[in-house]
Phi, psi and omega in degrees: 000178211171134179206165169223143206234140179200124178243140181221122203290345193078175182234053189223314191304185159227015155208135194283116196239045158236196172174167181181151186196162192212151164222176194233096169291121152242136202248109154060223192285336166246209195215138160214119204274116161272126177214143177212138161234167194202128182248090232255161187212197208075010170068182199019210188291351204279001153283316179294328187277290181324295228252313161324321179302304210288353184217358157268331167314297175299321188285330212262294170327296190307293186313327177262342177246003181284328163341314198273335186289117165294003180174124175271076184244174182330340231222333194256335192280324170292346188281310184320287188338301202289297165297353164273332144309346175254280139028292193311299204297327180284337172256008173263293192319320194259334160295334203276313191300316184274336157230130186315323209284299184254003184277127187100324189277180192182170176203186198234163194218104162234145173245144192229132154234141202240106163226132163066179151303024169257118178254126179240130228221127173230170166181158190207105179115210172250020175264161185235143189240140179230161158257119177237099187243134199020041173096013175254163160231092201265131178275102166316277189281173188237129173272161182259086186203156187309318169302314170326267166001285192285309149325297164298018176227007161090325172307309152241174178247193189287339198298291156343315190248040166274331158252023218263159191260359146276306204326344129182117194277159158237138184287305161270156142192191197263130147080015180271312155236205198271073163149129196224110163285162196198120185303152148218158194210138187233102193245175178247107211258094171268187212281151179091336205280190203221144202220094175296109149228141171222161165262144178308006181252010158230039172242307166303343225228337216218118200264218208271326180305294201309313204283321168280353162312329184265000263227118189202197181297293192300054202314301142006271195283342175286319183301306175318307178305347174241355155300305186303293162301331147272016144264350177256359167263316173191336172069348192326344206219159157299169180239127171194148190193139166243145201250141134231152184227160202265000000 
């Protein structure tokens, strides 16, 4: 396994209020791969601090309690998830209450963990994980956002709320409130398949046909090729996308 990761501020913002990070656990005789990105808000720095506090927390969470698990299956791996998100969520929201400084922020979080031939996929907000499998590309997670909605009510279609001048509120997020829901999706990864997270400043910008047009070996240059396409459509937002290849 393998991956390449590339974040970019874009070309309207003056600060990349995104962030991402990944680690490699070994457990007894094997290894389980962690990855996250977080699209962080609340203006002046207080974006930039939520989604770096929130995927260095989470990574940190995992890395100290997967120890304890005697067995790692479907059922001890999702719980590790859902805690260790509330774990985030509770120290950015109490941080946000207790300094002034930081009141209003929050970010949005998806995580992928690859154990074994397995993918266990969480998310809160709008970045997104996608599976790329035998020339198909499947969107995992739903995003939790206002455009969603008004698609799933029929009102626009996705073209549409790739413009849409909300597309973004987002519904959920980590540390906006005292109790954070949370997606969690458990899919089965072969060989060979290609495992996308990105922020909403390359979904918006970049549609599903471009991300499989790009989509190759060279895990590298598809991440670039696709910064590169959603700065030549508007660049309006950061960019970040981690590439894995199984």
């Amino acid at each position: 396994m393998k991956h390449y990761a590339l974040s970019d501020i874009g070309k309207v913002r003056k600060l990349n209020e995104d962030y991402f990070g990944f680690d490699k656990i070994k457990i007894k005789d094997k290894h389980i791969h962690v990855y996250t990105v977080a699209d962080g808000m609340g203006g002046h720095n207080k974006g930039e601090v939520a989604s770096k506090l929130a995927v260095e927390t989470l990574l940190d969470y995992i890395r100290k309690n997967i120890a304890y698990i005697d067995n790692l299956d479907n059922k001890s791996i999702t719980n590790l998830l859902k805690k260790s998100y509330e774990f985030v969520n509770k120290l950015i929201y109490n941080l946000s209450i207790e300094d002034e400084k930081f009141s209003g922020m929050g970010t949005t979080l998806t995580t992928c963990v690859i154990y074994e031939k397995t993918m266990y996929t969480a998310n809160v907000g709008d970045s997104r994980c996608y599976l790329y499998n035998d020339n198909k590309l499947t969107q995992i997670t739903k995003d939790h956002s206002l455009v969603q909605e008004l698609i799933e009510k029929r009102l626009i279609d996705e073209e549409k709320a790739r413009t849409h001048p909300q597309r973004h509120i987002i519904t959920r997020a980590i540390g906006t409130d005292k109790f954070v829901e949370l997606d969690i999706y458990i899919n089965h990864v072969k060989e060979n398949s290609k495992i996308l997270l990105t922020t909403d400043g390359l979904t918006n910008y970049v549609s599903d046909k471009q991300i499989v047009s790009n989509i190759s070996d060279d895990i590298e240059k598809c991440c670039f090729k696709l910064v590169e396409l959603a700065n030549q459509n508007g660049g309006r937002d950061n960019i970040t996308i981690i590439c894995i290849s199984i």
